[in-house]
Each structure stands twice: as C-alpha cells, then as structure tokens.
N, C-alpha and C positions, 0 to 999 in steps of 0.2 A: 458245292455248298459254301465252300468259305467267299467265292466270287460272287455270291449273292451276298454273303452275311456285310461283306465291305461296301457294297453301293447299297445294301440297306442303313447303314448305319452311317453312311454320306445325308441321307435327308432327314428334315424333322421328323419325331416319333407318331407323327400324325397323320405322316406319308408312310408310312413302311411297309404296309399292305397292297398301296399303290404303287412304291417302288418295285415292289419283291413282281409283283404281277409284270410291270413292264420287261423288269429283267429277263425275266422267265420267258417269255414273249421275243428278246433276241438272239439271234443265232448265236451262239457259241465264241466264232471267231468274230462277229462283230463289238464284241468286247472287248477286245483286247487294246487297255490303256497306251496311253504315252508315256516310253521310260521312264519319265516322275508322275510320281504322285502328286498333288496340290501341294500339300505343306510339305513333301518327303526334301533331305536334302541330301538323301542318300547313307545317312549316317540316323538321322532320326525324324520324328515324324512333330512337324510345329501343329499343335490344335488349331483349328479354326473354333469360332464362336458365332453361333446364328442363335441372336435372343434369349443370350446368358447360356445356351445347350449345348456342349463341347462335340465336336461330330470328326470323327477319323477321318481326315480330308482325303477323297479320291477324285482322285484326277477323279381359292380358286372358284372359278366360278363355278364346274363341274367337274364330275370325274374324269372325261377324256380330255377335255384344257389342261387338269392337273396332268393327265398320263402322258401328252403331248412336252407339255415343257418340262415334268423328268426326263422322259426318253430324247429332249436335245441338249439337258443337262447331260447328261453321262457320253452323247454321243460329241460333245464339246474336249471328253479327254480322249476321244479314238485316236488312234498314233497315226493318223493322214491328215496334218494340218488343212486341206480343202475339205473335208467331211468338215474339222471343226470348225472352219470358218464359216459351211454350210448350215450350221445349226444354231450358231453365236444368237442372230437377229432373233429368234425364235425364244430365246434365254434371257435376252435384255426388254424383249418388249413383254414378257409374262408380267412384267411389275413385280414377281412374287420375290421377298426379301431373302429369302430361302435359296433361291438362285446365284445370288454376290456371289460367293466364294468361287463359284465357275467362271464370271466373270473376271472379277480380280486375276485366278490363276493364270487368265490366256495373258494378261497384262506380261509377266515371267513369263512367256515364249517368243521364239524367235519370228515368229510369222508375222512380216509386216504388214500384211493386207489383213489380218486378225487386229492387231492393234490400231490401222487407221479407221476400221471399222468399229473399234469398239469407241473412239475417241469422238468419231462423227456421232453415233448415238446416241452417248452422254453428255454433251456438251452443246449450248447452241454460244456459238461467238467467241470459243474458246474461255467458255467458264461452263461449269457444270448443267448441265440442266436442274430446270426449280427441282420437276419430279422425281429426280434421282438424286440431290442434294443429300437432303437425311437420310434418306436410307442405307446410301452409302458412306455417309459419314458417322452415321450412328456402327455402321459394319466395320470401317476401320476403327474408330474407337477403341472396338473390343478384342481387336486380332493386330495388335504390336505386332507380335513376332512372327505372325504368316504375314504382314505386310513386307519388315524387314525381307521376309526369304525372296519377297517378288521384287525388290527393287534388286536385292543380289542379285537374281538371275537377271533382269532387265539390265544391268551394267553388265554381265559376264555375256549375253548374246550382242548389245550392242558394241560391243570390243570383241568381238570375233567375228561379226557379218556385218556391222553396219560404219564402223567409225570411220574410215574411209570417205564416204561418201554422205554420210549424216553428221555432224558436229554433235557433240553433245545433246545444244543449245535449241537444235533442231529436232531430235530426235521424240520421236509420238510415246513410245516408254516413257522416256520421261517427263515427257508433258501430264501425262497421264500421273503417273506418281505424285506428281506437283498437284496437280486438281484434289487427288485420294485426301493427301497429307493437310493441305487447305483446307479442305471441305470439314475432314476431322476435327479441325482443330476452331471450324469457326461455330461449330455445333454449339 
C-alpha cells in the first residue's frame, strides 16, 4: 500500500484514480524505482511543484492516453536505464505539463543516450523548442531546488563517466541545464 500511496501522490490530485489503477495493473517487481528518488538526495527529499501543487517527487484527451503516459511516467524511474530510455519519447510527446518533473529528473542521470534523447526532443537548432518553451520554463520557475539537485547530480555523473571524453563545454547535461535555466529566466 505505501508503494501505491507514493506514485499516487507523484501525480495531480486529478489523476490519482488513474494512477492508483495503472499501478495496480503492474507487476510488483516492475516497480521497483532507481536508487534515487527525483528530488531524494539521499538525506532529504527537495519538493517538486507542478501548478503551485507540492507533489513527493518519485522517481488528456482520454482515459487510456492519460493511463498510457502515467504508466511511461513511472516506468521512466525503472532502475534499467534501457526500460527508461524506452518510455522517455512516450513522456515528452504527451505535452501533458504534469509529466516535466519526469523529464527534468532523467536530466540528473547518468545515461547518455537518455539525455541526447531528451535534448533532440526539446530543442530544434539547439534552442528550446516554441511548444515546450513555457511550460518548461514556467516548471523551473517554480522548482529552484529540485533544479539545483539535477544540475548537482548532472556534474557529479559527468565527472565520474564522462569528463574524459566530454569537455564540460560539450557535455548534453549541461547543455540542457543551460536551455532549463534560460528558458526560466526569459519567461
């Protein structure tokens, strides 16, 4: 129960009937998150904010659309970075604003084929795309400090698996951070 009560209380209060349904709907072990949490930093837990609504960060047109991009929200924090990569596209193209915080989080992971994927998405010409502009900047706006936790980790994976071979300057993490922080700030 408490494994429902957490990915119910991951989406709006308007999904939680839809959520709790999908949940219920997956096996058991396909649940099972990746060692952090979205906002966890192991010590505490940074709130996310989707539309003023504080939501315990875990890792429509109709009801199965909506039950479809839950079920590849939650399967975006399965601890087999190829499951989350498999489900990412599926998250980014819902449009639904409700979804950011899943997005943002894979930003904070190590998988570079997760992050040039989300980079190619978002952006046409290496600027944000129009349609994801405000919504993602309206999303950091309101989440300082679950941004904060995702550039930490976005420095702390690219200086353990990537520095070598990525420069900083080069690096899709932080390209991306640079877009997030931009976009927020030209709101």
């Amino acid at each position: 129960m408490a494994e429902l009560d957490r990915w119910v209380s991951a989406f709006p209060r308007s999904l939680r009937s839809e959520v709790a349904a999908v949940v219920r709907a997956i096996p058991a072990a396909r649940l099972e998150p990746t060692a952090s949490e979205i906002g966890s930093t192991g010590k505490h837990v940074v709130p996310v904010f989707v539309d003023g609504e504080a939501r315990p960060p875990t890792a429509l047109s109709s009801q199965r659309a909506a039950s479809e991009t839950i079920l590849a929200c939650i399967y975006t924090r399965h601890h087999d970075g190829r499951v989350r990569e498999r489900w990412l596209e599926r998250v980014i193209d819902s449009g639904e604003y409700w979804t950011i915080p899943f997005v943002v989080a894979l930003i904070g992971e190590y998988v570079l084929e997760i992050l040039t994927e989300i980079h190619r998405a978002l952006t046409v010409d290496g600027d944000f795309a129009p349609m994801y502009r405000s919504s993602y900047g309206k999303f950091v706006a309101e989440n300082h400090a679950f941004l904060e936790l995702v550039h930490q980790r976005v420095i702390s994976y690219w200086n353990w698996y990537y520095r070598e071979e990525h420069p900083r300057s080069e690096y899709v993490g932080f390209a991306l951070l640079s877009l997030l922080t931009e976009t927020a700030e030209t709101r």
